[in-house]
C-alpha positions as CSV (number, residue, x, y, z in Angstrom):
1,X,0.0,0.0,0.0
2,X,1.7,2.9,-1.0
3,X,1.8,5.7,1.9
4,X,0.6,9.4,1.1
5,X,2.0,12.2,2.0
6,X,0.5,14.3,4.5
7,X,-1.3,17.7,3.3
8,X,0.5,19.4,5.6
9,X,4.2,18.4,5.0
10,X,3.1,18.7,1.2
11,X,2.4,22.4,1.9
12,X,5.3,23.1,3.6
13,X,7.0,21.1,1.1
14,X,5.5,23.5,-2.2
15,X,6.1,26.6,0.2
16,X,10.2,25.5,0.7
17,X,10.4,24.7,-3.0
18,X,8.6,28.1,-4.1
19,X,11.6,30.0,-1.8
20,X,13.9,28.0,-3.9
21,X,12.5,29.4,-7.3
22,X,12.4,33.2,-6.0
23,X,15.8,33.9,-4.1
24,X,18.0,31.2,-5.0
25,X,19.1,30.1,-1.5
26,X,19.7,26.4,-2.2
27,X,19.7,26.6,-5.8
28,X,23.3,24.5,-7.4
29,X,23.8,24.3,-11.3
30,X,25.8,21.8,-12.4
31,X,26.4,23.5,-15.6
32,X,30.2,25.0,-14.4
33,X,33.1,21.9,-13.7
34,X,36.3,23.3,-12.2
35,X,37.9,25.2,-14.8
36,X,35.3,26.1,-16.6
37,X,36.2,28.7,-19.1
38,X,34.3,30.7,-21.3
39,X,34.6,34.1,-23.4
40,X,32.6,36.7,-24.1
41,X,32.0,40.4,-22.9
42,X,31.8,41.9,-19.6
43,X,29.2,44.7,-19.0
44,X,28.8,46.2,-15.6
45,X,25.9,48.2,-13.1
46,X,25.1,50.1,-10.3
47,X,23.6,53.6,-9.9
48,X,19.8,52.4,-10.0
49,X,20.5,48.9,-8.6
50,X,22.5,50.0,-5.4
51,X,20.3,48.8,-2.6
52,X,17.9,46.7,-4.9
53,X,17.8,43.1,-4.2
54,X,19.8,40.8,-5.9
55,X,18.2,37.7,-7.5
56,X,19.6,35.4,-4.9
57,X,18.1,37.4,-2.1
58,X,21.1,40.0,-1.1
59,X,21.4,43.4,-0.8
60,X,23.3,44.8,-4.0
61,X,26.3,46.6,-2.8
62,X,28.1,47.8,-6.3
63,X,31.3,48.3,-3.9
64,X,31.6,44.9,-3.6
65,X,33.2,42.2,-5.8
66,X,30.0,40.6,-7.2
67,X,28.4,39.6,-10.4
68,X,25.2,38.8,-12.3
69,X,25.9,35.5,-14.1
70,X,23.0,33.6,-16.3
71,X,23.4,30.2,-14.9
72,X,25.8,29.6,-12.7
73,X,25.2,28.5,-9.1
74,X,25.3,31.6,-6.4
75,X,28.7,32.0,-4.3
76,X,30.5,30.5,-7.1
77,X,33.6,32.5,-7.7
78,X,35.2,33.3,-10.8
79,X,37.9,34.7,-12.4
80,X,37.2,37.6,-14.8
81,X,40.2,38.1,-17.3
82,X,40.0,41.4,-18.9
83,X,41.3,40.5,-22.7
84,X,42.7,43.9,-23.6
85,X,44.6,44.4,-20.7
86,X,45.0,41.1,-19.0
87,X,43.8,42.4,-15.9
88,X,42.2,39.8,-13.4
89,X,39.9,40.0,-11.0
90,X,37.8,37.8,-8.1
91,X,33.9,37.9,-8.4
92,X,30.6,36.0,-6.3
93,X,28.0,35.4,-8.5
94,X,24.6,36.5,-6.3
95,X,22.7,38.3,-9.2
96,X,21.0,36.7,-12.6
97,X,22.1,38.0,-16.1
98,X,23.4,39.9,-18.5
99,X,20.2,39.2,-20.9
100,X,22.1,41.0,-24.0
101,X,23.5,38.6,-26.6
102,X,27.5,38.3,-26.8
103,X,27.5,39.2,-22.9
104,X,28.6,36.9,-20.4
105,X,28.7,38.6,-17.0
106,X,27.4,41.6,-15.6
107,X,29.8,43.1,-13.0
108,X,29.6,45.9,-9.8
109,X,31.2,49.0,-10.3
110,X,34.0,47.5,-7.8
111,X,34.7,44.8,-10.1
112,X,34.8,46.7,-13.6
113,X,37.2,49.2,-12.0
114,X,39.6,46.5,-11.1
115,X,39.5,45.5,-15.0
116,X,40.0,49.7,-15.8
117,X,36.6,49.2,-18.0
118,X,34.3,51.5,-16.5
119,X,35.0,54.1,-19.2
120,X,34.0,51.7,-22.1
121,X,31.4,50.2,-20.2
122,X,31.7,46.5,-22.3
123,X,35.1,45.0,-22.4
124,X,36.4,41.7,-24.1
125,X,36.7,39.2,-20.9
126,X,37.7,35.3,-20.3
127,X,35.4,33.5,-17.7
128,X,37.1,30.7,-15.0
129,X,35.1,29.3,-12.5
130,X,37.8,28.9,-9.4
131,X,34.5,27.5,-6.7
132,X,31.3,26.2,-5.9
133,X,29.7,26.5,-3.2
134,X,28.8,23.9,-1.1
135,X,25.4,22.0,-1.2
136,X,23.2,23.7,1.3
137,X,22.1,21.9,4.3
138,X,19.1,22.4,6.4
139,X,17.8,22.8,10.1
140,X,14.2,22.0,10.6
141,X,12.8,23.2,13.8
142,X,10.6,21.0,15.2
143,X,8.7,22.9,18.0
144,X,9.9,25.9,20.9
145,X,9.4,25.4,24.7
146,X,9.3,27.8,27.6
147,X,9.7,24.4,29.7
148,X,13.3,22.2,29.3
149,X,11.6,19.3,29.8
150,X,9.2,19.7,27.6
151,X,12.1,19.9,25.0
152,X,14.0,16.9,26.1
153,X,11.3,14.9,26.6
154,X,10.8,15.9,22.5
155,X,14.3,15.9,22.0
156,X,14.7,12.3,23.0
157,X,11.4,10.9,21.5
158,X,12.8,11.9,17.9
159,X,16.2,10.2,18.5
160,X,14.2,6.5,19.9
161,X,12.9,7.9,16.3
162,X,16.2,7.6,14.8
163,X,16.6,12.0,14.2
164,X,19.4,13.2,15.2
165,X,17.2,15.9,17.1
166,X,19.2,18.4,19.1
167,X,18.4,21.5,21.8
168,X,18.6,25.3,20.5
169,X,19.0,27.5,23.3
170,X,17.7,31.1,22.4
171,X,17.1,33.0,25.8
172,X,14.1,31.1,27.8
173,X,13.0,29.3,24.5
174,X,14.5,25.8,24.2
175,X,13.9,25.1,20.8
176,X,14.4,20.9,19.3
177,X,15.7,20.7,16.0
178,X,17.3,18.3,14.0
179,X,19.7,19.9,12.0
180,X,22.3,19.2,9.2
181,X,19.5,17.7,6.6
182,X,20.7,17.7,3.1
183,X,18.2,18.7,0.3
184,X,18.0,15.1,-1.2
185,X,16.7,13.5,2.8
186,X,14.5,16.4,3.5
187,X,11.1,15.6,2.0
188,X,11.7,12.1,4.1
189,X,12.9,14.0,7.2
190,X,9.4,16.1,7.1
191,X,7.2,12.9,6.4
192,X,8.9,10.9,9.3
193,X,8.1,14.1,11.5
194,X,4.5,14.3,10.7
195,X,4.5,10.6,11.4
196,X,5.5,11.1,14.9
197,X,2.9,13.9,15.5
198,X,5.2,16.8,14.2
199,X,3.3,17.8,10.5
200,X,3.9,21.9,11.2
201,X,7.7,22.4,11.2
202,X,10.1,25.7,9.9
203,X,13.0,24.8,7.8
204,X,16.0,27.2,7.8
205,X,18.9,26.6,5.6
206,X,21.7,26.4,8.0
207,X,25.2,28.9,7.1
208,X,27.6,27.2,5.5
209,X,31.1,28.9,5.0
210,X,31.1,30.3,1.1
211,X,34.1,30.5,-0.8
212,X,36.4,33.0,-0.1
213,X,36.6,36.4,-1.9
214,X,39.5,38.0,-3.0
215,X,40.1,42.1,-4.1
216,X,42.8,41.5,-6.6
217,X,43.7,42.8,-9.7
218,X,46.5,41.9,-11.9
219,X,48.9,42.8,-15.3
């Protein structure tokens, strides 16, 4: 007999995946391999966009070494290779474009002046992807109690469960979660918990470290 998911872990199920579609917080391409190269031209923004949001959910800082790439996965870093002048420089990708054919990447003002293109606006560039980010894991919180026994009474039910549920202390809330849930476990993670009387959880991706970020130019 095949088991059906409940309507309430399918809900929070279509809500997680619709915050996947909008910012981008868990979203990996596979499309870039290390050293990944490609070539094209280099275009770059700000005056409008400073503040705005970026596609994966950031602030848009144009001080900062970002950029707005069409596929690739966001907090991968890459190497921008100004052609003309074989200057170099670091980027994040946490935007989505350029949409203009012949264009590659779309960089902040702080990237572009590190290649000496901001005059010219479009320059002749060579793409390298140096990292990916890692896969995102997630923390799903299964419920917040005033009472410490309340939450290790919780706590320990889940692991007789086999859930590696843990405490969260957050000032007199002791919260249980069970965290460090890849993408791939977590529609079986939030079926199990329903099971046990646990169908209305939150999920929050957990922080993982992103690659490092470099201010360098070179030539």
């Amino acid at each position: 007999m095949t088991r059906r998911t409940p309507r309430r872990t399918r809900i929070l199920l279509l809500i997680l995946w619709s915050a996947v579609g909008t910012i981008g917080i868990v979203q990996r391409i596979t499309a870039a391999e290390p050293e990944h190269e490609t070539q094209g031209y280099a275009s770059w923004y700000a005056g409008k966009f400073q503040g705005r949001l970026t596609a994966n959910g950031e602030v848009f800082d144009t001080n900062e070494l970002t950029a707005a790439h069409r596929t690739l996965p966001f907090g991968t870093v890459v190497e921008v290779r100004h052609l003309g002048n074989d200057r170099t420089v670091e980027v994040r990708i946490n935007d989505r474009g350029p949409f203009v054919e012949g264009r590659v990447i779309d960089l902040s003002r702080a990237a572009a002046e590190e290649l000496r293109m901001t005059a010219q606006g479009v320059a002749p560039v060579r793409l390298r992807v140096l990292a990916e980010p890692p896969p995102p894991v997630h923390r799903v919180q299964v419920g917040s109690f005033s009472s410490p026994e309340n939450a290790r009474r919780v706590r320990d039910r889940l692991r007789a469960a086999g859930l590696a549920a843990q405490l969260e202390p957050s000032g007199d809330v002791h919260r249980v979660v069970v965290p460090g849930v890849p993408l791939e476990e977590l529609a079986g993670t939030l079926e199990r918990l329903s099971e046990l009387g646990h169908p209305d959880v939150l999920v929050r991706v957990e922080q993982v470290n992103s690659p490092r970020r470099h201010r360098a130019g070179g030539g």
